[in-house]
PQR file of N, CA, C, O and H, with PARSE charges and radii, in Angstrom:
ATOM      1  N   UNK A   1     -61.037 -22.383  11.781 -0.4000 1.5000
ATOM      2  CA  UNK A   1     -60.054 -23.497  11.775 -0.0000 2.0000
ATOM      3  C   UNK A   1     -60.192 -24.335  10.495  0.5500 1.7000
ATOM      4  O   UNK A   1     -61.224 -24.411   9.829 -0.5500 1.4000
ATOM      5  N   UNK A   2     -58.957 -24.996  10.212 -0.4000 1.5000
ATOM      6  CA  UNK A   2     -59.431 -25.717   8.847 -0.0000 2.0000
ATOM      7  C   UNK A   2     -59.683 -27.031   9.254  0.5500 1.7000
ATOM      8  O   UNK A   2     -60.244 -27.695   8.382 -0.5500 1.4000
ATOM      9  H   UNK A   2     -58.118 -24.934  10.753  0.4000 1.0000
ATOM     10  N   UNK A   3     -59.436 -27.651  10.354 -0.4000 1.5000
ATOM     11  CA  UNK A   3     -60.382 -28.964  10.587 -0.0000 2.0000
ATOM     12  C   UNK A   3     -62.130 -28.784  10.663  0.5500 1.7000
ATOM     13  O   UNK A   3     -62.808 -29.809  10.735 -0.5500 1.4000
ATOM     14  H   UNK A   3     -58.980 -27.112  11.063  0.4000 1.0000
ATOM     15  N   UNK A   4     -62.791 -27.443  10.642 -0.4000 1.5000
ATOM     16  CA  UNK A   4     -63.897 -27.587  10.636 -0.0000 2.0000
ATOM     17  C   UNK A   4     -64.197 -27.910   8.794  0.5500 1.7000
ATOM     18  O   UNK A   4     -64.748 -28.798   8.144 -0.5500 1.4000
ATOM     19  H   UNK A   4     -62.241 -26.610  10.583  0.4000 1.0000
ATOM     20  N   UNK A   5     -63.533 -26.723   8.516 -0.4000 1.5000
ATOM     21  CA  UNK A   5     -63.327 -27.045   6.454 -0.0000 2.0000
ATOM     22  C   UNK A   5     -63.295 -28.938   6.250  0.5500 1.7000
ATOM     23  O   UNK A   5     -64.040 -29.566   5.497 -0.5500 1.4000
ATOM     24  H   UNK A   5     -63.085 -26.002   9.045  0.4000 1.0000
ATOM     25  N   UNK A   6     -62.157 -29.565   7.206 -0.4000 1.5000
ATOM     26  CA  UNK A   6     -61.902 -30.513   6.010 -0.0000 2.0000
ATOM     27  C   UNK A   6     -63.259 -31.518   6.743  0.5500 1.7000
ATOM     28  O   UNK A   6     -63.666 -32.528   6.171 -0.5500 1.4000
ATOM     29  H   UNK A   6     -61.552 -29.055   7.818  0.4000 1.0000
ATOM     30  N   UNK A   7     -63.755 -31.097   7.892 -0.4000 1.5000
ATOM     31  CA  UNK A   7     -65.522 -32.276   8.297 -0.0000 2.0000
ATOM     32  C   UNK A   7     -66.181 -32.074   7.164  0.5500 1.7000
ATOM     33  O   UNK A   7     -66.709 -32.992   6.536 -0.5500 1.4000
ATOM     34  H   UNK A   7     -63.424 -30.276   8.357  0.4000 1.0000
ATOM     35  N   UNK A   8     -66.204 -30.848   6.812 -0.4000 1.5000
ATOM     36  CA  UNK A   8     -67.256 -30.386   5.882 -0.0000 2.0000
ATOM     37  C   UNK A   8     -66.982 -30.742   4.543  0.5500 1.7000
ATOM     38  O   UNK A   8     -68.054 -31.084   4.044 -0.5500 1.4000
ATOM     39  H   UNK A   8     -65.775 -30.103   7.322  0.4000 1.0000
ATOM     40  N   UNK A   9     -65.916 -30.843   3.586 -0.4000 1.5000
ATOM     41  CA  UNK A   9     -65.904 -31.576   2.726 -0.0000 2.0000
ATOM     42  C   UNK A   9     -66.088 -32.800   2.889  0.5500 1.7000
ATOM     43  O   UNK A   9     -66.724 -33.426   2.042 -0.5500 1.4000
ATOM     44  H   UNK A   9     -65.045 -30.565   3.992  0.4000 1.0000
ATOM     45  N   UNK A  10     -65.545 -33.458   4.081 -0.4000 1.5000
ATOM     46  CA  UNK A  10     -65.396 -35.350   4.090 -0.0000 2.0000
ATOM     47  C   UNK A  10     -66.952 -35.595   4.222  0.5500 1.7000
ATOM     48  O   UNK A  10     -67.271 -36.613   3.609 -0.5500 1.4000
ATOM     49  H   UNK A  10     -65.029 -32.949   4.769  0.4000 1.0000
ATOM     50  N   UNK A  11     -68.228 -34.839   4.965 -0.4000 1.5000
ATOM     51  CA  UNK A  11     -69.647 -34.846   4.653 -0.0000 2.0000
ATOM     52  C   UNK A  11     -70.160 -34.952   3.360  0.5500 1.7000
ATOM     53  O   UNK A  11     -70.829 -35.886   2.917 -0.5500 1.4000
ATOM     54  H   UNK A  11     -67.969 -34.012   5.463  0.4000 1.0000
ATOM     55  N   UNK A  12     -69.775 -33.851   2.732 -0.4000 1.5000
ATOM     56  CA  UNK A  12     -70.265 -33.546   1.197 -0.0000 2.0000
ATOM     57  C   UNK A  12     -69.815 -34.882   0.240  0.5500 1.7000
ATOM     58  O   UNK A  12     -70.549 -35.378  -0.616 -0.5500 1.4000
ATOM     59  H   UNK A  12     -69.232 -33.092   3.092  0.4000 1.0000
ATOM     60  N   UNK A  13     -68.472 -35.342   0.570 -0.4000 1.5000
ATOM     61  CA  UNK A  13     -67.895 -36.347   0.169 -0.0000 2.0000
ATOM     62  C   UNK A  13     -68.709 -38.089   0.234  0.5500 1.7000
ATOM     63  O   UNK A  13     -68.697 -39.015  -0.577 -0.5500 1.4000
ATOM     64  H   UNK A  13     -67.876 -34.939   1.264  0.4000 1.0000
ATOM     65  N   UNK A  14     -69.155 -37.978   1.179 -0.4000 1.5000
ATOM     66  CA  UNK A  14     -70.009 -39.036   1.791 -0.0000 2.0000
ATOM     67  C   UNK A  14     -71.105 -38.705   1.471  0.5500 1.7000
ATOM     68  O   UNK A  14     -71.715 -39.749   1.235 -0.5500 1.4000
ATOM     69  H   UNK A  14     -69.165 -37.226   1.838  0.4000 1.0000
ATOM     70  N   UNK A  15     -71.972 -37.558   1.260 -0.4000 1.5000
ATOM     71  CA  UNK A  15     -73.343 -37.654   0.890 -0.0000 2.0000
ATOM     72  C   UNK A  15     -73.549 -37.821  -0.815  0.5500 1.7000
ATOM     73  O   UNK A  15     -74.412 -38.480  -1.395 -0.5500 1.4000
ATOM     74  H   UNK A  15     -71.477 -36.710   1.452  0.4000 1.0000
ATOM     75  N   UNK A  16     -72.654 -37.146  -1.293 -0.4000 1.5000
ATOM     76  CA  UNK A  16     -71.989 -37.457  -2.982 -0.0000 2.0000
ATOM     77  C   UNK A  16     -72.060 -38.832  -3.100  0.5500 1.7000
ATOM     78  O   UNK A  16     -72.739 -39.283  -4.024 -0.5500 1.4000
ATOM     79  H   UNK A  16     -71.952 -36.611  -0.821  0.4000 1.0000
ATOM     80  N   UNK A  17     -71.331 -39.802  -2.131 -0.4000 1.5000
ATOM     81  CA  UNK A  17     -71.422 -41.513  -2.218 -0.0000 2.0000
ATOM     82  C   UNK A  17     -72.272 -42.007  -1.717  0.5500 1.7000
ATOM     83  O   UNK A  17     -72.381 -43.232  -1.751 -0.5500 1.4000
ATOM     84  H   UNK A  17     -70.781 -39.436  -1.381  0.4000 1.0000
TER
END
C-alpha cells in the first residue's frame, strides 16, 4: 500500500528534523 510508503518517509522526514 502506499500509505505504508508515505509513514515511512514522514518518519525519515522527522528524524532528518
Amino acid at each position: 500500500m502506499r500509505a505504508r510508503k508515505i509513514v515511512l518517509v514522514v518518519a525519515c522526514e522527522m528524524r532528518l528534523m
